[in-house]
C-alpha positions as CSV (number, residue, x, y, z in Angstrom):
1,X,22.1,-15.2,20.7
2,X,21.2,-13.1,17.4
3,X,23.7,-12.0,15.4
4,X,23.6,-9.5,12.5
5,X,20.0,-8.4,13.4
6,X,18.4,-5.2,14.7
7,X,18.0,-4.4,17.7
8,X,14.5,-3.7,16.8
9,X,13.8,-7.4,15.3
10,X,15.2,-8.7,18.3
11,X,13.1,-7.4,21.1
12,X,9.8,-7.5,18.4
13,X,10.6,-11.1,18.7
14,X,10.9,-11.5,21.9
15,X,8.0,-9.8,22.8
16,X,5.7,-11.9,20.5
17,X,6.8,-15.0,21.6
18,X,5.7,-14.1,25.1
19,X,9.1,-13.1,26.8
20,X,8.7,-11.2,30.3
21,X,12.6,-10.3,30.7
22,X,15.1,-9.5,27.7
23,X,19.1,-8.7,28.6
24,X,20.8,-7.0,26.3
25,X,24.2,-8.5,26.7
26,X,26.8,-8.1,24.2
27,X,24.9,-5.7,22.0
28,X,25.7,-2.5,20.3
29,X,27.5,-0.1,22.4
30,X,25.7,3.1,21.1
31,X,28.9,5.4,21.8
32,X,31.0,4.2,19.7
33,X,29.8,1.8,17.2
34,X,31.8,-0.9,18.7
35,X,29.9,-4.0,21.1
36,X,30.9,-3.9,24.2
37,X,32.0,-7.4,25.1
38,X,34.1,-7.0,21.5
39,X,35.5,-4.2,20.4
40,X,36.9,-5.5,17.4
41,X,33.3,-5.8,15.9
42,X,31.9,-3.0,14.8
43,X,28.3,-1.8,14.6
44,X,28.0,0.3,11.3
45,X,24.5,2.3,12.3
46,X,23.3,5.3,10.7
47,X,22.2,8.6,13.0
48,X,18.6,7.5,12.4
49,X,18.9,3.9,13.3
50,X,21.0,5.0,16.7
51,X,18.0,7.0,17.6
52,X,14.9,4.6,16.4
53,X,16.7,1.8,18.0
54,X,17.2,3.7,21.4
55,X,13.7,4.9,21.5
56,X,12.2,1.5,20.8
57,X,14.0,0.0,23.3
58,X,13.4,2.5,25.9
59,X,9.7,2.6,24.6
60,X,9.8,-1.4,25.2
61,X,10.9,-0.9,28.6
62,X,8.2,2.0,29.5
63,X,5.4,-0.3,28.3
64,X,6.6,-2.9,31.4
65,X,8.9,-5.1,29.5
66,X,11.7,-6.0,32.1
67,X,14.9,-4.6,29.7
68,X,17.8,-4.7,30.8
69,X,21.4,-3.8,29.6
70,X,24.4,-5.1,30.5
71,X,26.2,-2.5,29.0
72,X,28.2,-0.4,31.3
73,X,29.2,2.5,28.5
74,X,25.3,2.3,27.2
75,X,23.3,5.7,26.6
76,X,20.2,3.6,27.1
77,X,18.1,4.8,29.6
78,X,17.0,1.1,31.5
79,X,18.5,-0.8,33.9
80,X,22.0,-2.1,34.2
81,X,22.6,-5.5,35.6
82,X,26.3,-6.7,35.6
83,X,27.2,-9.9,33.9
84,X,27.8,-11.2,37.4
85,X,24.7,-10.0,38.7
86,X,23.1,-12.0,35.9
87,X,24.7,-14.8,36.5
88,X,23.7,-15.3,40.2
Protein backbone atom coordinates (compact mmCIF):
# COMPACT_ATOMS: atom_id res chain seq x y z
CA UNK A 1 0.00 0.00 0.00
CA UNK A 2 1.73 3.45 -1.12
CA UNK A 3 0.20 6.37 -0.62
CA UNK A 4 0.95 9.87 -2.06
CA UNK A 5 3.52 8.36 -4.55
CA UNK A 6 3.72 8.14 -8.37
CA UNK A 7 2.60 5.75 -10.13
CA UNK A 8 5.89 5.71 -11.75
CA UNK A 9 7.93 5.29 -8.22
CA UNK A 10 5.70 2.54 -7.47
CA UNK A 11 6.11 0.12 -10.23
CA UNK A 12 10.15 1.33 -10.55
CA UNK A 13 10.12 -0.18 -7.14
CA UNK A 14 8.48 -3.02 -7.60
CA UNK A 15 10.31 -3.95 -10.43
CA UNK A 16 13.76 -3.61 -8.67
CA UNK A 17 13.00 -5.55 -5.93
CA UNK A 18 12.29 -8.44 -8.16
CA UNK A 19 8.37 -8.41 -8.29
CA UNK A 20 6.77 -10.72 -11.22
CA UNK A 21 3.00 -9.45 -10.75
CA UNK A 22 1.94 -5.78 -9.66
CA UNK A 23 -2.12 -4.96 -9.18
CA UNK A 24 -2.99 -1.74 -9.42
CA UNK A 25 -5.88 -1.62 -6.93
CA UNK A 26 -7.14 1.44 -5.65
CA UNK A 27 -5.09 3.80 -7.78
CA UNK A 28 -5.66 6.80 -9.82
CA UNK A 29 -8.68 6.60 -11.86
CA UNK A 30 -7.25 8.50 -15.01
CA UNK A 31 -10.81 9.81 -16.14
CA UNK A 32 -11.53 11.76 -13.65
CA UNK A 33 -8.90 12.48 -11.17
CA UNK A 34 -10.67 10.73 -8.53
CA UNK A 35 -9.40 6.76 -7.20
CA UNK A 36 -11.64 4.50 -7.91
CA UNK A 37 -12.29 2.65 -4.59
CA UNK A 38 -12.66 6.57 -3.11
CA UNK A 39 -13.99 9.12 -4.79
CA UNK A 40 -13.69 11.53 -2.23
CA UNK A 41 -9.79 11.59 -2.86
CA UNK A 42 -8.68 13.26 -5.43
CA UNK A 43 -5.68 12.74 -7.82
CA UNK A 44 -4.44 16.35 -8.77
CA UNK A 45 -2.21 15.21 -12.13
CA UNK A 46 -1.13 17.52 -14.64
CA UNK A 47 -1.82 16.52 -18.68
CA UNK A 48 1.82 15.48 -18.81
CA UNK A 49 1.95 13.28 -15.78
CA UNK A 50 -1.61 11.51 -17.03
CA UNK A 51 0.20 10.65 -20.11
CA UNK A 52 3.99 9.67 -18.73
CA UNK A 53 2.26 7.69 -16.18
CA UNK A 54 -0.08 5.74 -18.68
CA UNK A 55 2.78 5.10 -20.99
CA UNK A 56 5.08 3.82 -18.28
CA UNK A 57 2.75 1.55 -17.13
CA UNK A 58 1.62 0.27 -20.30
CA UNK A 59 5.42 0.23 -21.34
CA UNK A 60 5.95 -1.97 -17.93
CA UNK A 61 3.38 -4.30 -19.00
CA UNK A 62 4.77 -4.71 -22.77
CA UNK A 63 8.30 -5.50 -21.41
CA UNK A 64 6.42 -8.85 -19.63
CA UNK A 65 5.66 -7.43 -16.26
CA UNK A 66 2.26 -9.20 -15.23
CA UNK A 67 0.18 -5.51 -14.57
CA UNK A 68 -2.80 -5.58 -13.84
CA UNK A 69 -5.67 -3.05 -12.92
CA UNK A 70 -8.36 -3.35 -11.02
CA UNK A 71 -9.85 -0.53 -12.22
CA UNK A 72 -13.02 -0.89 -14.02
CA UNK A 73 -13.37 2.98 -15.45
CA UNK A 74 -9.28 2.81 -16.27
CA UNK A 75 -8.01 4.09 -19.80
CA UNK A 76 -5.12 1.76 -19.18
CA UNK A 77 -4.60 -0.46 -21.77
CA UNK A 78 -3.59 -3.99 -19.45
CA UNK A 79 -5.57 -6.34 -17.95
CA UNK A 80 -8.56 -6.06 -15.65
CA UNK A 81 -8.91 -8.49 -12.84
CA UNK A 82 -11.94 -7.77 -10.46
CA UNK A 83 -11.28 -7.37 -6.80
CA UNK A 84 -13.02 -10.81 -6.46
CA UNK A 85 -11.15 -12.32 -8.99
CA UNK A 86 -8.09 -11.24 -7.04
CA UNK A 87 -9.18 -12.44 -4.10
CA UNK A 88 -9.84 -16.15 -5.17
Amino acid sequence: AWCGFTHDFVISYCVLKGFDRIGLVGTADFIDGGHYSNMDVKFNYSGVLKASSIEFIEEVYKKGIDIFTCNPNSELEIPYVSVEELLN
